[in-house]
NULUMVO-931855 format. One record per residue (C-alpha): chain; residue number from 1; y, x, z. Coordinates in nm, 2 decimals. Example, Ala and Ser with C-alpha at 12.3 -4.5 7.8 and 13.67 -1.06 7.14 Angstrom:
<ropas>
  ch    i      yy      xx      zz
   A    1   -0.45    1.23    0.78
   A    2   -0.11    1.37    0.71
</ropas>
This chain:
<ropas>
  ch    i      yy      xx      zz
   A    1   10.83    5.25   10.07
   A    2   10.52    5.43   10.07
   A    3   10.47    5.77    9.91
   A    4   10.27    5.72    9.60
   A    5   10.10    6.10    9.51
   A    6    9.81    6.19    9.38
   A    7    9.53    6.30    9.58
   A    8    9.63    6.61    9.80
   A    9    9.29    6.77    9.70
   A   10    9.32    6.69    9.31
   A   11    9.66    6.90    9.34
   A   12    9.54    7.20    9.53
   A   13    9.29    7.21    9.30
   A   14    9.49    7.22    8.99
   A   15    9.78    7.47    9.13
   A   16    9.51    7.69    9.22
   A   17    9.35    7.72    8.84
   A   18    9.70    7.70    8.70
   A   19    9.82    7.99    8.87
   A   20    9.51    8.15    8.85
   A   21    9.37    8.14    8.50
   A   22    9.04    8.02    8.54
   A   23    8.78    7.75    8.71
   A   24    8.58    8.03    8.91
   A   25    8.86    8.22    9.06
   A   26    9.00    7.89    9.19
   A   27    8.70    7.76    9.34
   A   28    8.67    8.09    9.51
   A   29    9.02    8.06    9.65
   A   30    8.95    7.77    9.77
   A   31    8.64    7.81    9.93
   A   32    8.46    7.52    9.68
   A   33    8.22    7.50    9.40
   A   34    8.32    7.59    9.03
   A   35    8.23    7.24    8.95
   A   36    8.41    7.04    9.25
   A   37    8.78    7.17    9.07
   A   38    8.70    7.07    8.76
   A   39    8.61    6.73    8.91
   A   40    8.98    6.71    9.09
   A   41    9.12    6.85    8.79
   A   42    9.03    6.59    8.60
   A   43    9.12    6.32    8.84
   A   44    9.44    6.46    8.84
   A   45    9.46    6.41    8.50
   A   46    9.32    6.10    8.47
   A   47    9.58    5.94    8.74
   A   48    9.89    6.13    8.59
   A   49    9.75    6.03    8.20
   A   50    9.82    6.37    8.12
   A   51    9.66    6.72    7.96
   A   52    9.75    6.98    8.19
   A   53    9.53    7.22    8.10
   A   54    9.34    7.29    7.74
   A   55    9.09    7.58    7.65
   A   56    8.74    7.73    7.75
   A   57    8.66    7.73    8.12
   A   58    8.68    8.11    8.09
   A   59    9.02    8.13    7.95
   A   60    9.24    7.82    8.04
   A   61    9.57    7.74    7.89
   A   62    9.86    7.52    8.09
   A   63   10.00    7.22    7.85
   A   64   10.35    7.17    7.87
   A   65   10.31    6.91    8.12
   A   66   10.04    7.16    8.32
   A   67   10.36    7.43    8.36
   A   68   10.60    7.18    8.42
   A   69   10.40    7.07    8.74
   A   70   10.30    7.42    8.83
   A   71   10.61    7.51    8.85
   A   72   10.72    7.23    9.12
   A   73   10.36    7.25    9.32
   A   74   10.31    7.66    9.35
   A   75   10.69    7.63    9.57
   A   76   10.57    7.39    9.77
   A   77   10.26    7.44    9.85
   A   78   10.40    7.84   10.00
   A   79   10.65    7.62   10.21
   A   80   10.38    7.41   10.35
   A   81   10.11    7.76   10.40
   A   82   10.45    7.92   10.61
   A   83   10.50    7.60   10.79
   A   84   10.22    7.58   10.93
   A   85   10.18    7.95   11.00
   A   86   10.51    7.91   11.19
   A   87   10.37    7.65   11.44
   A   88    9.98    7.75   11.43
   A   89    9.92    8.01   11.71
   A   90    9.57    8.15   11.64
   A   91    9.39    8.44   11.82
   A   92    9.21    8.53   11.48
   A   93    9.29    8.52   11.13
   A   94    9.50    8.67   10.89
   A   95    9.83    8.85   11.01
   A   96   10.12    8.90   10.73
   A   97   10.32    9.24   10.80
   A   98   10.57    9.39   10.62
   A   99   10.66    9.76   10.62
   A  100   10.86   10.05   10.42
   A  101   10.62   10.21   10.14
   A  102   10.55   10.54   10.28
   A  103   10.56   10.42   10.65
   A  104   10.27   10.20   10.51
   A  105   10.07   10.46   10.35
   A  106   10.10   10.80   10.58
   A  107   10.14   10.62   10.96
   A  108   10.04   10.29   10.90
   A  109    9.69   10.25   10.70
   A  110    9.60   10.60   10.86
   A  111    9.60   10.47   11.19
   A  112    9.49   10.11   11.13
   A  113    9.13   10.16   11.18
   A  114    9.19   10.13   11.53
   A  115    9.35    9.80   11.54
   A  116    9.09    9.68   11.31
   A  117    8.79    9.79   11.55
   A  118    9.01    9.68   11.87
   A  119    9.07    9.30   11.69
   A  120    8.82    9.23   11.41
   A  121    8.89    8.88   11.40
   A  122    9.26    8.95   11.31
   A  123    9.28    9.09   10.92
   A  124    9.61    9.22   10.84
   A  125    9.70    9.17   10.52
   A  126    9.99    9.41   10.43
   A  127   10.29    9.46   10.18
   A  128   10.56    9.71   10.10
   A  129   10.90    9.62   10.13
   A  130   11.24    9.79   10.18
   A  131   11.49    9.51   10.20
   A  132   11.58    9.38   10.54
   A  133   11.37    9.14   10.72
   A  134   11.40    8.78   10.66
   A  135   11.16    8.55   10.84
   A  136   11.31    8.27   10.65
   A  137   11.18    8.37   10.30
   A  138   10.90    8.54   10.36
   A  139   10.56    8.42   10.52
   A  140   10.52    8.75   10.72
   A  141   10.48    8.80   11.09
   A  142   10.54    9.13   11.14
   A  143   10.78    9.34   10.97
   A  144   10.86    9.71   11.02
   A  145   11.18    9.84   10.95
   A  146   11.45   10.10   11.03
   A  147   11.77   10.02   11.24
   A  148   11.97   10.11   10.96
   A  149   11.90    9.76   10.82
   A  150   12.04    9.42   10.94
   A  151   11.77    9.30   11.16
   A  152   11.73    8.89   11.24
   A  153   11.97    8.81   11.51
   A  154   11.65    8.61   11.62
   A  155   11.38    8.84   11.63
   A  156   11.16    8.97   11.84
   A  157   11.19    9.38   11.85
   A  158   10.94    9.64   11.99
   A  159   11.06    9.99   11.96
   A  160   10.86   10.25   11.85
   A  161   10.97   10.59   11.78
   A  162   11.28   10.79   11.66
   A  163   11.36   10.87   11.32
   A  164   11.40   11.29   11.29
   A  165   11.43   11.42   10.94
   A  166   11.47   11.78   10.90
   A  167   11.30   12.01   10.49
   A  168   10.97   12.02   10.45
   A  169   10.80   12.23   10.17
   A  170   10.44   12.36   10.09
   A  171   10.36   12.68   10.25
   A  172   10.34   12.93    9.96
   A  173   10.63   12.82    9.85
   A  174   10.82   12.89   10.14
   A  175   10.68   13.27   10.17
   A  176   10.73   13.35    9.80
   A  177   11.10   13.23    9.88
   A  178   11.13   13.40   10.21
   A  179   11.25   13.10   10.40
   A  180   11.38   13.22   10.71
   A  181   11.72   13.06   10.74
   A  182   11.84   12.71   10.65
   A  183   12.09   12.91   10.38
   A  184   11.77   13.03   10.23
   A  185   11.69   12.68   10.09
   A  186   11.96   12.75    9.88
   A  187   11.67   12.97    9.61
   A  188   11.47   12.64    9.62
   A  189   11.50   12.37    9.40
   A  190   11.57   12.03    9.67
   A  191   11.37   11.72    9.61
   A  192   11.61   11.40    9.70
   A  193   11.53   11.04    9.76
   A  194   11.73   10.76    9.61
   A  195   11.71   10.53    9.95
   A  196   11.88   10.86   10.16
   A  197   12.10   11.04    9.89
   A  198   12.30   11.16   10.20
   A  199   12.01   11.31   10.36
   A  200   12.02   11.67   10.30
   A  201   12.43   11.67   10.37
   A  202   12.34   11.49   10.67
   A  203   12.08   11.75   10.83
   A  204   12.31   12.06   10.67
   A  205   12.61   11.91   10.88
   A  206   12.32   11.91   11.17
   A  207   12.24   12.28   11.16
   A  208   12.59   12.40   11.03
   A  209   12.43   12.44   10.67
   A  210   12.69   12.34   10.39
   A  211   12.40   12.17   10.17
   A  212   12.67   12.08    9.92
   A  213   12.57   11.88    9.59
   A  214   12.26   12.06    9.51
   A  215   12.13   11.91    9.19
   A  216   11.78   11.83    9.19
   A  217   11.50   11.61    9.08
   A  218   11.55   11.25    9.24
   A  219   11.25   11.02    9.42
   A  220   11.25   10.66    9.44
   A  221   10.97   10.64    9.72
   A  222   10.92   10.93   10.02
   A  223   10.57   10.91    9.94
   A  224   10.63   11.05    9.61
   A  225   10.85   11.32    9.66
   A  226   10.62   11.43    9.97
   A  227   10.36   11.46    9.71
   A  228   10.60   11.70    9.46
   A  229   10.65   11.91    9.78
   A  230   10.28   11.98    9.85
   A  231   10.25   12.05    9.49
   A  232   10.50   12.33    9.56
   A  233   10.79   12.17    9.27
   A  234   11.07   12.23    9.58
   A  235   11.17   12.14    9.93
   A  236   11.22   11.80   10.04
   A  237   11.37   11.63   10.31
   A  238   11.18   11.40   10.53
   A  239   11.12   11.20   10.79
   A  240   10.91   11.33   11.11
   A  241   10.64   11.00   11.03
   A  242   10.58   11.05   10.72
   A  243   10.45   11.39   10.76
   A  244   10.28   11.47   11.09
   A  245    9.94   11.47   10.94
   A  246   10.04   11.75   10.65
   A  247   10.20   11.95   10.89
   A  248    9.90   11.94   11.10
   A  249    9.63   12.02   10.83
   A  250    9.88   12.30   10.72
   A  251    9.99   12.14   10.37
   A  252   10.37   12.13   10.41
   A  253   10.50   12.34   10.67
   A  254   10.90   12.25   10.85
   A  255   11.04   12.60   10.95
   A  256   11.34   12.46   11.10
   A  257   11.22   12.16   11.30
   A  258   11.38   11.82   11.26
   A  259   11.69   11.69   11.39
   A  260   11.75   11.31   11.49
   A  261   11.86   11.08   11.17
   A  262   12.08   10.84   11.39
   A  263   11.79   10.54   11.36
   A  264   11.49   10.40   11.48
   A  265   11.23   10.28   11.38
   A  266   11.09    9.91   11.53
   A  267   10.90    9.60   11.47
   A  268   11.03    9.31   11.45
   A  269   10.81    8.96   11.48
   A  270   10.93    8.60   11.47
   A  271   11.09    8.42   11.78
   A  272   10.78    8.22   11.87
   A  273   10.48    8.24   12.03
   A  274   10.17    8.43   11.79
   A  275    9.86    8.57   11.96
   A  276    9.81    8.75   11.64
   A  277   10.20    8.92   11.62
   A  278   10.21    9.01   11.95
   A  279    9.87    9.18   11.99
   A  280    9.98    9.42   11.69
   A  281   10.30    9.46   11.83
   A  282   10.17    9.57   12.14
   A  283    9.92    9.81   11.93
   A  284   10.23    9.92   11.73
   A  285   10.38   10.02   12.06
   A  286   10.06   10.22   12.19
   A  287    9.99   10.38   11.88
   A  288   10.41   10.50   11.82
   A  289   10.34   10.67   12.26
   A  290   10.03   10.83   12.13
   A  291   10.24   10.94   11.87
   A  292   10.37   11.35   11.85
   A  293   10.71   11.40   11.88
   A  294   10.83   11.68   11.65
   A  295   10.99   11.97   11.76
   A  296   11.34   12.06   11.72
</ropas>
């Protein structure tokens, strides 16, 4: 029996104001004029018999019926944009990557400029995420991660640089404290982050320092606790990454050198072929050898 839908068009157009809120921000979406999705709209609501949506152009309002099929078309219309991203293999358009926050915003976007003038065809579109990578779910390409998560038994990997952790801490701070020995960091108050509670312990063990259970304000995101630290509010432990360029313009200095955390850090890119995925990769990969590695 043949499928009877509405017209594919008419849908798009409808899911895209629904979710949206308004006429103009649709047609923009989809590349068409304001008054070509009010034109499937109403077809669409013609062939169903049906209000979906009710108020001024400006300020649209879904019906009952409008959520109701909203709900159903926004899923399936992301299964169809991964699908096809999972068989298309294009040399230039957008490339989904994933990576942790403050990998994003102190290695990442710093360096990105040079991808973006080596491929300007390719636009990455990124987003933050800390939970393993799932190629399954999620429409990205490209995710960066630590080894200390699960990583697809599928994927591709391209290693890129050690992870070495070792207290960092704005440089007045550290003379007005007389930092000279790790047991020193005992007179400053120690930032910690929620996603490595263990850290400090870990690096104490490393330099036979007994960090014990220093209290101490707690960060959710590196980024934002390597911000407290410039500000001088305490010493913080961090990864090597996420703090080359304040070392090297003299806003945090690391008086004891950094010691190896046990993981890596890597991309990781679905198992099939993607001009796009593996030209970052291979960027990735250049830019993690052109990358310092800290001293110990």
């Amino acid at each position: 029996m043949p499928r009877r839908l509405p017209s594919l068009n008419a849908l798009r157009a409808f899911e895209a104001a629904g979710r949206l809120g308004r006429m103009t921000l649709a047609a923009e979406e989809l590349c068409v004029t304001h008054g070509a999705v009010s034109r499937q709209v109403r077809q669409l609501e013609q062939a169903l018999a049906a209000r979906l949506l009710e108020g001024p152009k400006s300020r649209l309002v879904l019906t009952e019926a409008g959520r109701a099929l909203l709900a159903e078309l926004t899923p399936v219309f992301d299964r169809l944009e991964a699908a096809v991203r999972r068989v298309a293999d294009e040399e230039e358009g957008t490339l989904d990557v994933s990576c942790l926050s403050t990998m994003l915003l102190r290695w990442l976007i710093p360096r990105l400029h040079r991808f973006n003038e080596a491929h300007p065809a390719i636009e990455v579109r990124l987003s933050a995420s800390h939970a393993p990578a799932d190629f399954e779910r999620h429409r990205y390409e490209v995710a960066i991660r630590m080894t200390e998560k699960p990583i697809p038994p599928a994927a591709l990997t391209t290693e890129l640089f050690r992870d070495d952790v070792g207290p960092v801490l704005a440089p007045a701070l550290a003379k007005r404290l007389g930092i000279r020995k790790p047991r020193d960091l005992a007179r400053a108050t120690l930032l910690h982050p929620l996603t490595r509670r263990d850290a400090w312990a870990r690096w104490g063990a490393d330099v036979g320092w007994d960090a014990g259970e220093r209290p101490g304000p707690e960060f959710e995101h590196f980024f934002v606790m390597i911000e407290a630290a410039t500000a001088a509010l305490g010493a913080c432990i961090a990864p090597w990454p996420y703090v080359i360029d304040d070392l090297r313009t003299g806003r945090l200095v690391a008086p004891f050198g950094f010691c190896p955390s046990g993981f890596s850090y890597v991309a990781l890119r679905r198992n099939r072929r993607s001009r796009k995925a593996e030209a970052f990769c291979e960027w990735l990969r250049r830019e993690a050898e052109r990358t310092p590695q800290p001293a110990a």
